[in-house]
C-alpha positions in Angstrom: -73.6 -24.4 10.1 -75.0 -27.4 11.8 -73.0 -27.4 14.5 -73.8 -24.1 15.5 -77.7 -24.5 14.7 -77.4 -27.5 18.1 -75.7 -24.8 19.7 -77.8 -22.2 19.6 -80.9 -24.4 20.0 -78.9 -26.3 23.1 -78.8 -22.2 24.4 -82.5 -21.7 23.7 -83.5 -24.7 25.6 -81.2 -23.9 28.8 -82.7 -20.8 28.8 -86.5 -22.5 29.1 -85.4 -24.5 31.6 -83.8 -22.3 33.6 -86.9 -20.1 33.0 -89.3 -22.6 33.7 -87.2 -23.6 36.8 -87.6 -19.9 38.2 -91.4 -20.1 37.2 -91.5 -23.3 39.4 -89.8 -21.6 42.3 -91.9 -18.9 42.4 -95.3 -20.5 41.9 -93.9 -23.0 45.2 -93.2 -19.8 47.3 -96.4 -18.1 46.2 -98.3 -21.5 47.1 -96.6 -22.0 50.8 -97.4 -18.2 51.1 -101.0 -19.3 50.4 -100.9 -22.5 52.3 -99.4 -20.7 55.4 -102.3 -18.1 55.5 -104.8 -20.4 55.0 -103.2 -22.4 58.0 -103.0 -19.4 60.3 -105.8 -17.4 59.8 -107.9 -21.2 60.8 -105.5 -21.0 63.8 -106.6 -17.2 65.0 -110.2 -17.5 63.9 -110.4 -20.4 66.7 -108.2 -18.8 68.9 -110.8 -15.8 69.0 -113.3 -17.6 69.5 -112.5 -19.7 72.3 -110.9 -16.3 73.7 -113.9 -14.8 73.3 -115.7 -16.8 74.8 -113.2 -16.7 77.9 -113.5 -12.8 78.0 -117.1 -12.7 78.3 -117.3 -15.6 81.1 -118.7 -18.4 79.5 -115.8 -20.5 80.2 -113.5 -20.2 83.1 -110.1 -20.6 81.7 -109.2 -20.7 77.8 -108.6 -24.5 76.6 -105.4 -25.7 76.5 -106.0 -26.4 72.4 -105.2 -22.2 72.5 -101.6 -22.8 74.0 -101.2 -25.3 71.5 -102.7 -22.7 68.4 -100.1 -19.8 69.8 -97.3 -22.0 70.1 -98.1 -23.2 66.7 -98.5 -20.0 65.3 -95.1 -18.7 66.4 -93.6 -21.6 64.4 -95.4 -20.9 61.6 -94.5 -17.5 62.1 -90.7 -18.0 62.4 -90.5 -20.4 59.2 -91.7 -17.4 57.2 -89.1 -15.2 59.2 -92.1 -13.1 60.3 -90.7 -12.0 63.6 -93.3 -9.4 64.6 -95.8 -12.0 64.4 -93.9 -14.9 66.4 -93.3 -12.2 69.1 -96.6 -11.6 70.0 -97.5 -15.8 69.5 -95.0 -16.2 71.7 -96.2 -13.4 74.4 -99.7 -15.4 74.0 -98.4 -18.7 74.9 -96.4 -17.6 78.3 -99.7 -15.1 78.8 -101.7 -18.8 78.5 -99.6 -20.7 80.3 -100.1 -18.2 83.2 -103.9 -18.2 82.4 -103.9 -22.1 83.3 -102.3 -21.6 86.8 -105.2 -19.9 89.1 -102.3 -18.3 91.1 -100.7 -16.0 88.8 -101.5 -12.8 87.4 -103.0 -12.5 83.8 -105.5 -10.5 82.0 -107.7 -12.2 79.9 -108.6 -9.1 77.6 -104.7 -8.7 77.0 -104.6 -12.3 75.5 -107.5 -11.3 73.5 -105.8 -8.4 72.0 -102.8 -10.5 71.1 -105.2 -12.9 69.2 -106.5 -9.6 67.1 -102.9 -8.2 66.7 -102.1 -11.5 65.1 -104.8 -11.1 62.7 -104.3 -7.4 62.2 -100.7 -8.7 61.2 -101.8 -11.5 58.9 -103.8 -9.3 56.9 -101.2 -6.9 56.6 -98.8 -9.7 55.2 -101.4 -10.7 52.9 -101.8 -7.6 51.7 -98.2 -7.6 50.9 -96.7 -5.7 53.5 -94.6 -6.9 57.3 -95.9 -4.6 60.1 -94.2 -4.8 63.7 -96.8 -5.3 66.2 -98.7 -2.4 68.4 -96.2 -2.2 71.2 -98.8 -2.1 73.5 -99.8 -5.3 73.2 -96.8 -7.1 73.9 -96.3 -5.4 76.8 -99.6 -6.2 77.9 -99.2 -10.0 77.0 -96.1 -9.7 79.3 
């Protein structure tokens, strides 16, 4: 009887463990789910600004801290395995990179709308679903 008492009881506490495991797994991804909004919705709500700022003329090129927020973003983007997202991150940095070059063709308001389509796309994936992006948009950042 004793025997099978430590065997049931050794059961019972695998069980909690594996159950508290799982509870431990899933409390980490909800927390890098958090800590990854909270990272890029920081990076967009500059990257607006200092686009905005760019659209209406107060300053003559975007700073290169934007390239750096895009590119950063895409990462970001692709370590969740949000592809929609990186895709248009990645359209903004080439779209800035052309920005810093007085020479080639770009449209500022395009790179604007990529910033916003990020952000439409974050809240969506906080709200719990993955949108693609507008297709519009990409093809503008192109």
């Amino acid at each position: 009887m004793n025997d099978t008492r430590q065997v049931v009881e050794r059961e019972l506490l695998n069980q909690l463990q594996t159950q508290e495991a799982r509870l431990t797994d899933e409390s980490l991804q909800v927390l890098l789910q958090a800590l990854f909004l909270e990272q890029a919705d920081a990076i967009v709500h500059r990257l607006r600004l200092n686009l905005g700022q760019y659209v209406a003329g107060e300053i003559p090129q975007p700073p290169v801290q934007c390239n750096d927020d895009a590119y950063q973003l895409a990462q970001l983007s692709e370590e969740r395995s949000l592809s929609g997202l990186a895709e248009v991150a990645h359209a903004m940095v080439r779209a800035l990179d052309r920005s810093q070059h007085p020479n080639k063709e770009h449209r500022p308001v395009a790179i604007l709308r990529g910033a916003e389509e990020i952000a439409r796309l974050l809240h969506q994936f906080a709200a719990g679903f993955i949108k693609s992006p507008q297709q519009s948009v990409v093809d503008d950042l192109q």
